[in-house]
Each structure stands twice: as C-alpha cells, then as structure tokens.
Jmol script that loads the backbone (N, CA, C; Angstrom):
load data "model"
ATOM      1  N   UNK A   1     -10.425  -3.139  -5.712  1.00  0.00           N
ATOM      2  CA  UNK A   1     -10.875  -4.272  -6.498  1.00  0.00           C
ATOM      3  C   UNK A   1     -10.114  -5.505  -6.024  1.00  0.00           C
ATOM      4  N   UNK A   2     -10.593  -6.853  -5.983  1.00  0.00           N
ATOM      5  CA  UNK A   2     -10.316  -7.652  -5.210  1.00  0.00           C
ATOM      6  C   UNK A   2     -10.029  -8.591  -6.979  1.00  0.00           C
ATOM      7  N   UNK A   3      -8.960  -9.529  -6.319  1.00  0.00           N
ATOM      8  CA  UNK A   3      -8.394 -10.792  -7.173  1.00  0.00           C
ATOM      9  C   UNK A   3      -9.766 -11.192  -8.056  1.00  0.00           C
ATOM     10  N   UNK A   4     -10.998 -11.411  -7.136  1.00  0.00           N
ATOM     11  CA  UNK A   4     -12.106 -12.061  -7.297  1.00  0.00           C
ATOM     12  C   UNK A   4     -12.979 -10.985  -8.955  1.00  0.00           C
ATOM     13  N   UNK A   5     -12.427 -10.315  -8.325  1.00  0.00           N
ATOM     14  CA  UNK A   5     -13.408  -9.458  -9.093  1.00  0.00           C
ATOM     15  C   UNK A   5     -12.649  -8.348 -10.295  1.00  0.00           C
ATOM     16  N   UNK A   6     -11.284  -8.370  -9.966  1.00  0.00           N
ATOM     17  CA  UNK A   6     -10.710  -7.831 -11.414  1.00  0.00           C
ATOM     18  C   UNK A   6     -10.860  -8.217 -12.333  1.00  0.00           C
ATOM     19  N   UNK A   7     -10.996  -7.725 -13.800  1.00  0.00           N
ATOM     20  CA  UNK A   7     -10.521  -8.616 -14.805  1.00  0.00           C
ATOM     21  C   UNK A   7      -9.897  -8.939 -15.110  1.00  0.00           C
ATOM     22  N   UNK A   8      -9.648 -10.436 -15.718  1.00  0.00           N
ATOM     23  CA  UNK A   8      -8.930 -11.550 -16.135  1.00  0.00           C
ATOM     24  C   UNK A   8      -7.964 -10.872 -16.997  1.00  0.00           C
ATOM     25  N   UNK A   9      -8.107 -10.281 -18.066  1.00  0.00           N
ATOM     26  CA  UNK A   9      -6.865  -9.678 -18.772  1.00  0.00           C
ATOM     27  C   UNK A   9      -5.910  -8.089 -17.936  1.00  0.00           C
ATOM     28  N   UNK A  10      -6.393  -7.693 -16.868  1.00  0.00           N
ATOM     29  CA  UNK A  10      -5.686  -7.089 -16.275  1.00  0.00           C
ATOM     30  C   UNK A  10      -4.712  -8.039 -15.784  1.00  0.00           C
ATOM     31  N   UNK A  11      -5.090  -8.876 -14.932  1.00  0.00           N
ATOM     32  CA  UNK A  11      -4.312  -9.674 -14.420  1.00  0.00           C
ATOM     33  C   UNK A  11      -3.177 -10.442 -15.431  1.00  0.00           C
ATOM     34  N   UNK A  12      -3.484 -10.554 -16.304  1.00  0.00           N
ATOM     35  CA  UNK A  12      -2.739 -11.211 -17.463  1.00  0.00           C
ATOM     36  C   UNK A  12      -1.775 -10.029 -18.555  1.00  0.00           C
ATOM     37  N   UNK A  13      -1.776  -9.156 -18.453  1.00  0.00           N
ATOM     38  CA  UNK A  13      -1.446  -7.975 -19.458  1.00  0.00           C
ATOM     39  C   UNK A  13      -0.349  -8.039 -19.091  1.00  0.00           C
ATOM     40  N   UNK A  14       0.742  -7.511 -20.594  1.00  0.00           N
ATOM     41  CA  UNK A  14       2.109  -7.625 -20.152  1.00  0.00           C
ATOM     42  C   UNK A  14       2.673  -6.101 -19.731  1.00  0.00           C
ATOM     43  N   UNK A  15       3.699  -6.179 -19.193  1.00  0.00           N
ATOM     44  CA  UNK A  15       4.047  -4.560 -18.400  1.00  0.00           C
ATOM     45  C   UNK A  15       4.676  -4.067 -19.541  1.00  0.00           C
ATOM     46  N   UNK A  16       4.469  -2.962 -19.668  1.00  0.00           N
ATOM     47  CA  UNK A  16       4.748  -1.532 -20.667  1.00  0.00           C
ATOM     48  C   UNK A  16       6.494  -1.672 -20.423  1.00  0.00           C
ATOM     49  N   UNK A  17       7.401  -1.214 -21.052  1.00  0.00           N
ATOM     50  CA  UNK A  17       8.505  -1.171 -21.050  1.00  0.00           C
ATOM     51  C   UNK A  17       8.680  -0.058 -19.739  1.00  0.00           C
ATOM     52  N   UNK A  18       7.925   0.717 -20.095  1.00  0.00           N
ATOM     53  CA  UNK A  18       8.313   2.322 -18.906  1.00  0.00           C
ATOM     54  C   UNK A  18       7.527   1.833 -17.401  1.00  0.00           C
ATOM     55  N   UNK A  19       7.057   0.953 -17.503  1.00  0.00           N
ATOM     56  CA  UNK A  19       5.962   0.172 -16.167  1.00  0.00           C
ATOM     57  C   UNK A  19       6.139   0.200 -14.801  1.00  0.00           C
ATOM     58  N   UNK A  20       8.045  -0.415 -14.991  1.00  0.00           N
ATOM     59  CA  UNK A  20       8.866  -0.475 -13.942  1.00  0.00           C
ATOM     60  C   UNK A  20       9.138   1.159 -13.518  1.00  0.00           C
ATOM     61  N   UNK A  21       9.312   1.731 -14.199  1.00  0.00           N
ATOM     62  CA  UNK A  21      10.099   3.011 -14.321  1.00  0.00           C
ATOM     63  C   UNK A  21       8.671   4.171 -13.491  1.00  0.00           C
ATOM     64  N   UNK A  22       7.722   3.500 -13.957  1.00  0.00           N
ATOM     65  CA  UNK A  22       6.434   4.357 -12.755  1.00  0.00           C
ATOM     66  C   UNK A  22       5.611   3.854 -11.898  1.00  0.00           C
ATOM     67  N   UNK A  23       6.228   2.796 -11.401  1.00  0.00           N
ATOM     68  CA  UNK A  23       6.037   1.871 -10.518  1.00  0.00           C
ATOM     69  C   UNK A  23       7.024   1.963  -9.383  1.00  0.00           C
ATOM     70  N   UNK A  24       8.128   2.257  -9.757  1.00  0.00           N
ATOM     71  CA  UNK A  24       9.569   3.032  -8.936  1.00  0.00           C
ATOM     72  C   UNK A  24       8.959   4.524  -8.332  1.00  0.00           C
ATOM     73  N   UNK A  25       8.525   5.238  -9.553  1.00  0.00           N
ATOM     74  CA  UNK A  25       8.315   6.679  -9.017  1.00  0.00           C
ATOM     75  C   UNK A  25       6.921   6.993  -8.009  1.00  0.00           C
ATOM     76  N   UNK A  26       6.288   5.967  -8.425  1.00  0.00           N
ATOM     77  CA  UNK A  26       4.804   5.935  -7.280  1.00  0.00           C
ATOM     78  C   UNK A  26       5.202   5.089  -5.745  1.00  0.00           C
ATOM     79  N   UNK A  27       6.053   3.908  -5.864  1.00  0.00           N
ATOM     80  CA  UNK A  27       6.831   3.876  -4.396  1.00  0.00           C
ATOM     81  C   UNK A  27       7.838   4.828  -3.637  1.00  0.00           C
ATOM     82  N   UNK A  28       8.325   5.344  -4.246  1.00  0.00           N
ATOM     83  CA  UNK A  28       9.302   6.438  -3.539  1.00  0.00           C
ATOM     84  C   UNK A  28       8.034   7.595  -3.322  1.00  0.00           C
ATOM     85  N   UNK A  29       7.117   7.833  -3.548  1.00  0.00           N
ATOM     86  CA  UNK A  29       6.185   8.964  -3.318  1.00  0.00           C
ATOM     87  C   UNK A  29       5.648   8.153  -2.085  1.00  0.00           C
ATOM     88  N   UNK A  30       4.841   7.046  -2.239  1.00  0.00           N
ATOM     89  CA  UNK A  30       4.385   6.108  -1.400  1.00  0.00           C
ATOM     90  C   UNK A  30       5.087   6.107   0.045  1.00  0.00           C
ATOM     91  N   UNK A  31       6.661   5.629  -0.534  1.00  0.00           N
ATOM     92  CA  UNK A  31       7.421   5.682   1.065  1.00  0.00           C
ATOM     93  C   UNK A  31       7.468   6.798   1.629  1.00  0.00           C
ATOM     94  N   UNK A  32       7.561   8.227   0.926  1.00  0.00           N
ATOM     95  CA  UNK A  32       7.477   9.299   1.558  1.00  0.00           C
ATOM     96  C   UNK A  32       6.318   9.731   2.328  1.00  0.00           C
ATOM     97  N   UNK A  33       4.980   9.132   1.633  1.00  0.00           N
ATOM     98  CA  UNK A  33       3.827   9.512   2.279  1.00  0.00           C
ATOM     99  C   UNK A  33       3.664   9.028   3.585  1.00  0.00           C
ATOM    100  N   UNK A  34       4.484   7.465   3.742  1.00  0.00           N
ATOM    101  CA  UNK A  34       4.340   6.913   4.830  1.00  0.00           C
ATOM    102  C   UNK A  34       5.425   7.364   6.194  1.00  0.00           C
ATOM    103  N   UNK A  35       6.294   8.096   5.879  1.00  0.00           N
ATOM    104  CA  UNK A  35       7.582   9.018   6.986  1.00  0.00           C
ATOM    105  C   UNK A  35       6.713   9.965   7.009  1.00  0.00           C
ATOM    106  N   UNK A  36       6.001  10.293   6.122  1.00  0.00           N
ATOM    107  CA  UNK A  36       5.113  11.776   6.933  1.00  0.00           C
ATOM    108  C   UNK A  36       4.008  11.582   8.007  1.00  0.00           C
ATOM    109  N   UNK A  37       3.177  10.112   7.401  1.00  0.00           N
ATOM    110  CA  UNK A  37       2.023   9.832   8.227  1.00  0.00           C
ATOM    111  C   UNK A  37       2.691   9.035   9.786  1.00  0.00           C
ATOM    112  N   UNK A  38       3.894   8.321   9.191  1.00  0.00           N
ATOM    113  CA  UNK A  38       4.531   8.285  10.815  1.00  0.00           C
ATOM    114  C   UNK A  38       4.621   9.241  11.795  1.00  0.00           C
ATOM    115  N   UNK A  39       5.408  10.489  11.184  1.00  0.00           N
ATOM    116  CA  UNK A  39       5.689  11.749  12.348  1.00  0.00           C
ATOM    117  C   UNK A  39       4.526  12.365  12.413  1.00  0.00           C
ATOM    118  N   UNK A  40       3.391  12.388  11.713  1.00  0.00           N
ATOM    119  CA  UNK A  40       2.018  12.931  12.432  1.00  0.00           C
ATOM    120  C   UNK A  40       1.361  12.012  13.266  1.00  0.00           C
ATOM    121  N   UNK A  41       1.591  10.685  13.330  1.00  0.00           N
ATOM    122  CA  UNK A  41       1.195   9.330  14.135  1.00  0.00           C
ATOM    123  C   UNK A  41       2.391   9.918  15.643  1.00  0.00           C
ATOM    124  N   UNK A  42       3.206  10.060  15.583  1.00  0.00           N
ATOM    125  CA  UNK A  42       4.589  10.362  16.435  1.00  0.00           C
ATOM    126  C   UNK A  42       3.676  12.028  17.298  1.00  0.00           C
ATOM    127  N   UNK A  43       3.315  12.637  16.748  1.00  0.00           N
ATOM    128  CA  UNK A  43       3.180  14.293  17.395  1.00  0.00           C
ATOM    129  C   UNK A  43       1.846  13.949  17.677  1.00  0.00           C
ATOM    130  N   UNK A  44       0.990  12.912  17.453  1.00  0.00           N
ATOM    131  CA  UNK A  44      -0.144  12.967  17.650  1.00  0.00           C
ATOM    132  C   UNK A  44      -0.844  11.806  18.991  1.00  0.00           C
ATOM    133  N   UNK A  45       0.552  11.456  19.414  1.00  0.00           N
ATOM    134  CA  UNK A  45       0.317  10.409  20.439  1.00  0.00           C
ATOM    135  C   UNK A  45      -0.317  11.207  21.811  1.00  0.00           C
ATOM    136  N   UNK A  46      -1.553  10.499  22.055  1.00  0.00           N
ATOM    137  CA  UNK A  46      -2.368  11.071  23.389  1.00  0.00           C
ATOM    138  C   UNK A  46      -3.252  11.999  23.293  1.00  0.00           C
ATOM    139  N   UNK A  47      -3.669  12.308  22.048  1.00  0.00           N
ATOM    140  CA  UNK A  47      -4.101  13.187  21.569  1.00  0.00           C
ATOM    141  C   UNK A  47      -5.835  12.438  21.035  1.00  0.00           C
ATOM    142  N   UNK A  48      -6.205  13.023  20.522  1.00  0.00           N
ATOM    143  CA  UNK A  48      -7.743  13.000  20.213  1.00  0.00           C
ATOM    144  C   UNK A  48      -7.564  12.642  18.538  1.00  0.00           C
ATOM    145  N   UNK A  49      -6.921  13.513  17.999  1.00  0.00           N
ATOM    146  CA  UNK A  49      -6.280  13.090  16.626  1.00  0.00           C
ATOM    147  C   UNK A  49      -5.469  11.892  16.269  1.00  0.00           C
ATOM    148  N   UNK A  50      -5.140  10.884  17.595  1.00  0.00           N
ATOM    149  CA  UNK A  50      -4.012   9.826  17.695  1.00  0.00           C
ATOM    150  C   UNK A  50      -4.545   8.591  16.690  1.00  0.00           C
ATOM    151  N   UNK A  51      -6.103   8.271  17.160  1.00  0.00           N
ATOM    152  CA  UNK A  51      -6.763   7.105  15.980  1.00  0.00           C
ATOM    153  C   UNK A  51      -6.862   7.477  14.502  1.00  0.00           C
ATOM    154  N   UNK A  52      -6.860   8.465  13.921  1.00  0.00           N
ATOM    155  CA  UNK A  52      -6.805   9.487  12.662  1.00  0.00           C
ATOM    156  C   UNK A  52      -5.512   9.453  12.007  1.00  0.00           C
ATOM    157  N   UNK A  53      -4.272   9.526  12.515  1.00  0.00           N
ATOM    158  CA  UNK A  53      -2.965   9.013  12.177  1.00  0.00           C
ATOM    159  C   UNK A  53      -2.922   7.967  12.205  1.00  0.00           C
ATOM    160  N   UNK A  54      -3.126   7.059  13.178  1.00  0.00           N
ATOM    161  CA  UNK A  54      -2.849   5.975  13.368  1.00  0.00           C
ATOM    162  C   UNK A  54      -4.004   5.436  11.671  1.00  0.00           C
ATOM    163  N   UNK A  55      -4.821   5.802  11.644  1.00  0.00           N
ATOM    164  CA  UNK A  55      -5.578   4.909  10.452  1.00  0.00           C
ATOM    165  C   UNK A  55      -4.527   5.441   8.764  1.00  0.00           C
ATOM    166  N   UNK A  56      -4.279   6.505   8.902  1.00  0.00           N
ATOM    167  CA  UNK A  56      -2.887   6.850   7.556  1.00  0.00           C
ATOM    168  C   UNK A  56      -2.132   6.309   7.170  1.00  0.00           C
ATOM    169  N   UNK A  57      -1.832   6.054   8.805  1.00  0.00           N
ATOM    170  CA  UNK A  57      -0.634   5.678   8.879  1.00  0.00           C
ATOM    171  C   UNK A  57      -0.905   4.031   8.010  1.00  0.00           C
ATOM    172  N   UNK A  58      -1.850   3.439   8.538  1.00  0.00           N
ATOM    173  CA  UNK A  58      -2.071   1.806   7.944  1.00  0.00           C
ATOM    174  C   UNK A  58      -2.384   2.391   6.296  1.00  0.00           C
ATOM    175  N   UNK A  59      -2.613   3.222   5.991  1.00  0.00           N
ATOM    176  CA  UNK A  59      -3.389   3.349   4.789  1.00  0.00           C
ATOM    177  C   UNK A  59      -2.392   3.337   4.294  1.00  0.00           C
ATOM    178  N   UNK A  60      -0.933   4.350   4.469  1.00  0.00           N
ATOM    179  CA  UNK A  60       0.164   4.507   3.949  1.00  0.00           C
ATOM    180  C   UNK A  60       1.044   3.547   3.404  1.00  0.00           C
ATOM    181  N   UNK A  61       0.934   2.867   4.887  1.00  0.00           N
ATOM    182  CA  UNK A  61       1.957   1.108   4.880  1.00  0.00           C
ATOM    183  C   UNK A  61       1.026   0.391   3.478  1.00  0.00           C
ATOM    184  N   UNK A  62      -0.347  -0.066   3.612  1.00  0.00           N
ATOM    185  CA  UNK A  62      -0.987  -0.668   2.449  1.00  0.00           C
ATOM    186  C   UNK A  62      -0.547  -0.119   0.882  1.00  0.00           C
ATOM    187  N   UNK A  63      -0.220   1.391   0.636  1.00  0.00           N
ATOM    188  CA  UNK A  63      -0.294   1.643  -0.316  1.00  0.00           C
ATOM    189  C   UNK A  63       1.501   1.514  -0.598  1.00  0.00           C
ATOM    190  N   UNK A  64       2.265   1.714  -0.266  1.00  0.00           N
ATOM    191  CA  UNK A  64       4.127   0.949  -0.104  1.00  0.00           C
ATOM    192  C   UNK A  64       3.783  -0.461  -0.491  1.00  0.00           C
ATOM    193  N   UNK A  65       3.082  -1.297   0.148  1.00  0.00           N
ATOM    194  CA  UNK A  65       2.883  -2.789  -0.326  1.00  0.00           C
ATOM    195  C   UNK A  65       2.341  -3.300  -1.781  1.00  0.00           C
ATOM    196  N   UNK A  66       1.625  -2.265  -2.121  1.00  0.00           N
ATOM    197  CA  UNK A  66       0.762  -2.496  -2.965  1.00  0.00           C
ATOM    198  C   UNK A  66       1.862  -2.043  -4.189  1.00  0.00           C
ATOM    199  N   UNK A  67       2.634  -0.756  -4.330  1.00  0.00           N
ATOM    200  CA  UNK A  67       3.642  -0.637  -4.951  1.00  0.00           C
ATOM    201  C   UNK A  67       4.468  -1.115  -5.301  1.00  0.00           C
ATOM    202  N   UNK A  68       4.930  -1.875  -4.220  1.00  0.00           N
ATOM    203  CA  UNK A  68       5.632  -3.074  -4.047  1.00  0.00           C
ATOM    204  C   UNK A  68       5.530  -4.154  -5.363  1.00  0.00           C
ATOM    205  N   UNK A  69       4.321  -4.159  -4.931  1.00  0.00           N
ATOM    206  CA  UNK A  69       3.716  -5.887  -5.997  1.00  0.00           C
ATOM    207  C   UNK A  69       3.819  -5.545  -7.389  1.00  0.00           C
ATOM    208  N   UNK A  70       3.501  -4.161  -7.137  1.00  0.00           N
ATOM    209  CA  UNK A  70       3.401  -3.505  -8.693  1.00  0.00           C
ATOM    210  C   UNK A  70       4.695  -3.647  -9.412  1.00  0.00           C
ATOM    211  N   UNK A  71       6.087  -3.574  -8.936  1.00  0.00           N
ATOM    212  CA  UNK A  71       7.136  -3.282  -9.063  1.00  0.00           C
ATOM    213  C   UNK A  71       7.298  -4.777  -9.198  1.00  0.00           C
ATOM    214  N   UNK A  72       6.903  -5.846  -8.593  1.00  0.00           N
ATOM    215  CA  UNK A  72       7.214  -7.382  -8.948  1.00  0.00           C
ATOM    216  C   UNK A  72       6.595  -7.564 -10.268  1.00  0.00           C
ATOM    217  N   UNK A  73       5.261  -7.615 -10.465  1.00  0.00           N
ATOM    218  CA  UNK A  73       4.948  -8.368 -11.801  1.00  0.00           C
ATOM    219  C   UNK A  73       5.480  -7.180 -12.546  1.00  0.00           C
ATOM    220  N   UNK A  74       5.740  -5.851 -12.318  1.00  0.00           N
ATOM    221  CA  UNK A  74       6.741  -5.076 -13.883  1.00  0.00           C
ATOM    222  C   UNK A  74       7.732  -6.129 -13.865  1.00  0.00           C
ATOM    223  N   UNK A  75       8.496  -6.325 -13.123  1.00  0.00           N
ATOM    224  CA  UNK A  75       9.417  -7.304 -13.300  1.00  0.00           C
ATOM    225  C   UNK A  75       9.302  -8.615 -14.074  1.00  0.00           C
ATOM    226  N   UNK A  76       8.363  -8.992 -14.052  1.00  0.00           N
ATOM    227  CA  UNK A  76       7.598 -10.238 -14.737  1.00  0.00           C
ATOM    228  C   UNK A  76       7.405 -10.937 -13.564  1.00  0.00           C
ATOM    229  N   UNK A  77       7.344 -10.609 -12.119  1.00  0.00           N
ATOM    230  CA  UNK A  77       6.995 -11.965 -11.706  1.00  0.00           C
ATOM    231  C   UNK A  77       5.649 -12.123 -11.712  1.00  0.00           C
ATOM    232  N   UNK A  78       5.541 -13.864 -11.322  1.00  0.00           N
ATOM    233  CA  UNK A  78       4.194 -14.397 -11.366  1.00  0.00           C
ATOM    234  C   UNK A  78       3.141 -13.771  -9.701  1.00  0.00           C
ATOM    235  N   UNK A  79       2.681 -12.766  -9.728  1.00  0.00           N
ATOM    236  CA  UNK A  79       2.095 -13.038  -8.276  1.00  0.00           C
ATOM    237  C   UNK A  79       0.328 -12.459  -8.389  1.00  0.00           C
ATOM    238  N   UNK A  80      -0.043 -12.516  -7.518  1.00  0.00           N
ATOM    239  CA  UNK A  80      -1.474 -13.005  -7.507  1.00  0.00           C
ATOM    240  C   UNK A  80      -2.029 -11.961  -6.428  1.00  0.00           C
ATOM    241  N   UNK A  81      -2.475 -10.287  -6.556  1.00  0.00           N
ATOM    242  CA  UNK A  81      -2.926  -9.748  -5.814  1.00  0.00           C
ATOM    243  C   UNK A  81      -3.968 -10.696  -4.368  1.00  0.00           C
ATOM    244  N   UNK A  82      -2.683 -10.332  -3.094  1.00  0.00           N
ATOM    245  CA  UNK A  82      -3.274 -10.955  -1.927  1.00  0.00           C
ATOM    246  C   UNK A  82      -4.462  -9.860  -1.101  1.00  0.00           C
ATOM    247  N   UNK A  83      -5.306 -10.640  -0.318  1.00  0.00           N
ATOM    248  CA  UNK A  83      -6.684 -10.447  -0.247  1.00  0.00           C
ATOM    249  C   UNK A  83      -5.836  -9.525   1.283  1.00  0.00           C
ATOM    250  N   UNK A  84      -6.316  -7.952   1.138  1.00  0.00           N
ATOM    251  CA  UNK A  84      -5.643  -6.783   2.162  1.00  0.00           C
ATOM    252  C   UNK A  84      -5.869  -7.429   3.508  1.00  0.00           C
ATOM    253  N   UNK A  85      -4.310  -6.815   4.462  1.00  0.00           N
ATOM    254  CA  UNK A  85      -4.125  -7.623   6.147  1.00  0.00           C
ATOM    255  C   UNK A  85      -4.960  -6.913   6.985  1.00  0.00           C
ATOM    256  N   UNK A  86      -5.860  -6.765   7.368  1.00  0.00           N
ATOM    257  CA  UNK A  86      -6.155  -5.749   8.272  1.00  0.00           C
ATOM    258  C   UNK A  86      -6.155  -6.564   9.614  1.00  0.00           C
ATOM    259  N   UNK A  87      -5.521  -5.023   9.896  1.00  0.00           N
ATOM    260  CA  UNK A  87      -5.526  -5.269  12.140  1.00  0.00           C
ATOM    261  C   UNK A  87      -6.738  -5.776  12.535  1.00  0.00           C
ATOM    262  N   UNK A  88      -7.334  -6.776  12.994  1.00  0.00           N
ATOM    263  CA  UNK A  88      -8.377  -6.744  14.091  1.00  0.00           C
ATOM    264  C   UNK A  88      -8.849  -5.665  14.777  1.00  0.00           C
ATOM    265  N   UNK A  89     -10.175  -4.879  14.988  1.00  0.00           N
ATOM    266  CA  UNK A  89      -9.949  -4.035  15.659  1.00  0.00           C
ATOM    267  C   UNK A  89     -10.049  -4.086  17.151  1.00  0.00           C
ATOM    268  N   UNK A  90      -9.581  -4.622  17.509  1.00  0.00           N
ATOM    269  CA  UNK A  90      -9.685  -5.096  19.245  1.00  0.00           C
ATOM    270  C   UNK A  90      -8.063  -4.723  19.475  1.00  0.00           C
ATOM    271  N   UNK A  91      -6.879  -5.627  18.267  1.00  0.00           N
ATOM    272  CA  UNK A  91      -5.747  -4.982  18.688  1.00  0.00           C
ATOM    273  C   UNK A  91      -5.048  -3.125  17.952  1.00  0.00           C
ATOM    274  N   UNK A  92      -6.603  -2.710  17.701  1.00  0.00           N
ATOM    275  CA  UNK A  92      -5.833  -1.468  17.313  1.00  0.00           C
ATOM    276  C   UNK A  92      -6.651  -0.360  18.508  1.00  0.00           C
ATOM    277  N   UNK A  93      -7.779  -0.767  19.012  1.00  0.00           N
ATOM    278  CA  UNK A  93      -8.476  -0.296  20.300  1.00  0.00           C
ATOM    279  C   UNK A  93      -7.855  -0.325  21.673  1.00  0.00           C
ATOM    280  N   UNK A  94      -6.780  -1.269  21.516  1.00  0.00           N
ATOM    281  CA  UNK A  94      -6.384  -2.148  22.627  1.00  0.00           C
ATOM    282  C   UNK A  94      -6.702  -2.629  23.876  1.00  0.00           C
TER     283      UNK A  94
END
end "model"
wireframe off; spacefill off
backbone 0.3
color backbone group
C-alpha cells in the first residue's frame, strides 16, 4: 500500500505502548532473514539460481527498511512512508 492510497487515520494513529517492543522483534527477524538471503545470494553466485537470491535478497533489505520506519514513528517520529527504491533493471541485468 502506497502513502497515496493508505488510510489517513493509519497514518495518523498513535503507537500502542508495546508497538516499539514488536517493531524491535519483527527487525531482528527481518535482519536475520536478510544474513540468510545473503549466504544463499553468496553459494548461489554463477549459478542459474543466482537472479532468485539476488531478488530475496532485495526483498529482504526492503523489508529491514521498512522495520526500520516502523521502529521511528513507534518512537513518535514524524515520517511519511517513502515511495519503494527499486534497482533499474539494466543495473541488476548488467
């Protein structure tokens, strides 16, 4: 769901006291998912399976970021779900 298209009181709702506290436990799962999808990106270099990691692997990094943000507005900050980075695919084809 995009900035554009969430609803207005999601975006506005205040964080649960415990918010932070599973917002912590879904990034540490997150970062782990992403050391795993690395070393299958790592064993899978040259391989036929190499673009298949390699796409996890981005999926992984996105979902750490996204945790991330989550873990800011628990905090109270002010921020404004940004519109996802994606690679060009020319530099992920190379």
């Amino acid at each position: 769901m995009s900035p554009t298209t969430m609803p207005r009181a999601e975006l506005e709702r205040e964080s649960r006291p415990d918010e932070r506290e599973r917002a912590q436990r879904r990034l540490e799962d997150a970062l782990q998912e992403k050391e795993r999808s690395h070393a299958r990106l790592d064993a899978a270099q040259g391989t036929a399976a190499e673009l298949d990691a390699y796409v996890q692997l981005q999926e992984a990094e996105e979902a750490v970021a996204a945790r991330d943000r989550w873990i800011e507005w628990a905090d109270g900050g002010e921020i404004v779900p940004p519109w996802p980075d994606f690679l060009p695919l020319h530099r992920i084809l190379g």
